[in-house]
C-alpha positions in Angstrom: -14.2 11.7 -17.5 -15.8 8.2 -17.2 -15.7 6.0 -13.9 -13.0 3.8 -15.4 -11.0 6.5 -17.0 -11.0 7.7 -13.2 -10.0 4.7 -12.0 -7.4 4.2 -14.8 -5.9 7.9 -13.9 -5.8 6.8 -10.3 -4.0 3.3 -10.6 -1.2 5.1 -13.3 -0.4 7.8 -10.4 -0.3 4.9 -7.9 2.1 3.3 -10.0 4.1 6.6 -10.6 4.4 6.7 -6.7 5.6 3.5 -6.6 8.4 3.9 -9.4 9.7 6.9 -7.8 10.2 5.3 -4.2 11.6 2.3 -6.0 14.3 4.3 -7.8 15.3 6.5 -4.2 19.1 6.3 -3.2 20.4 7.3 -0.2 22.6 5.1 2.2 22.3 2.6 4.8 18.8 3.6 5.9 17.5 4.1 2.1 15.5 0.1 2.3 14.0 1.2 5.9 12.3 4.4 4.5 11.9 2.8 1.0 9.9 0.0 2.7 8.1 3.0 5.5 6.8 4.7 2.0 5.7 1.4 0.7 3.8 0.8 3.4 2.4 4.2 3.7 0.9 3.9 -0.5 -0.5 0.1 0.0 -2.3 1.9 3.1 -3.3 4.7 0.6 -4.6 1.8 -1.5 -6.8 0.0 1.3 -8.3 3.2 2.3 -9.6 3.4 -1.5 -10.7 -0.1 -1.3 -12.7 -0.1 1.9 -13.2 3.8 2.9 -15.2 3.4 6.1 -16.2 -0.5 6.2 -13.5 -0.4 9.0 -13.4 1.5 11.8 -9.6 1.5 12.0 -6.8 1.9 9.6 -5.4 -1.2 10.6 -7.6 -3.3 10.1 -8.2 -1.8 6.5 -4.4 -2.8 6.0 -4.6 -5.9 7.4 -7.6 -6.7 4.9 -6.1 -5.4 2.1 -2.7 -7.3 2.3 -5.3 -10.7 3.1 -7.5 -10.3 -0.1 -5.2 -8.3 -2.6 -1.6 -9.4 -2.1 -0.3 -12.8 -3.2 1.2 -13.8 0.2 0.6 -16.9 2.0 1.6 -15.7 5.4 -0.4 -13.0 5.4 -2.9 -14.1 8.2 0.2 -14.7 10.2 2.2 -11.8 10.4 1.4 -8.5 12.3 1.8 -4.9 11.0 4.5 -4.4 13.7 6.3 -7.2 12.4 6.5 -5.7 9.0 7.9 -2.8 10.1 
């Protein structure tokens, strides 16, 4: 298997993750785990991204949501915050 059919196996089991904590039900704490395992796979994804450039996870998270998400307030806002 190729580099980019790696790559391409990788991003469709991300996406597979994703789908199946999108389609959870449960009650009223269903959107405060739904958003915990969120969290958890975009930290997944910045550990992919930056492996040991960073010596903590944070940080990796903190970059990752700064140079791969589409949010203007991302410089502004804490992980703490998100949660």
């Amino acid at each position: 298997m190729g580099d980019q059919e790696v790559i391409n196996s990788y991003l469709k089991q991300i996406k597979e993750i994703q789908n199946s904590i999108n389609e959870l039900n449960g009650n009223y704490l269903l959107e405060n785990h739904k958003r915990t395992l969120l969290l958890n796979l975009m930290d997944s994804l910045s550990k992919g991204v930056y492996g040991d450039k960073y010596k903590y996870s944070g940080k990796k998270f903190e970059r990752f949501v700064i140079d791969y998400c589409d949010w203007k307030e991302a410089e502004k806002v804490s992980l703490q915050q998100l949660l």
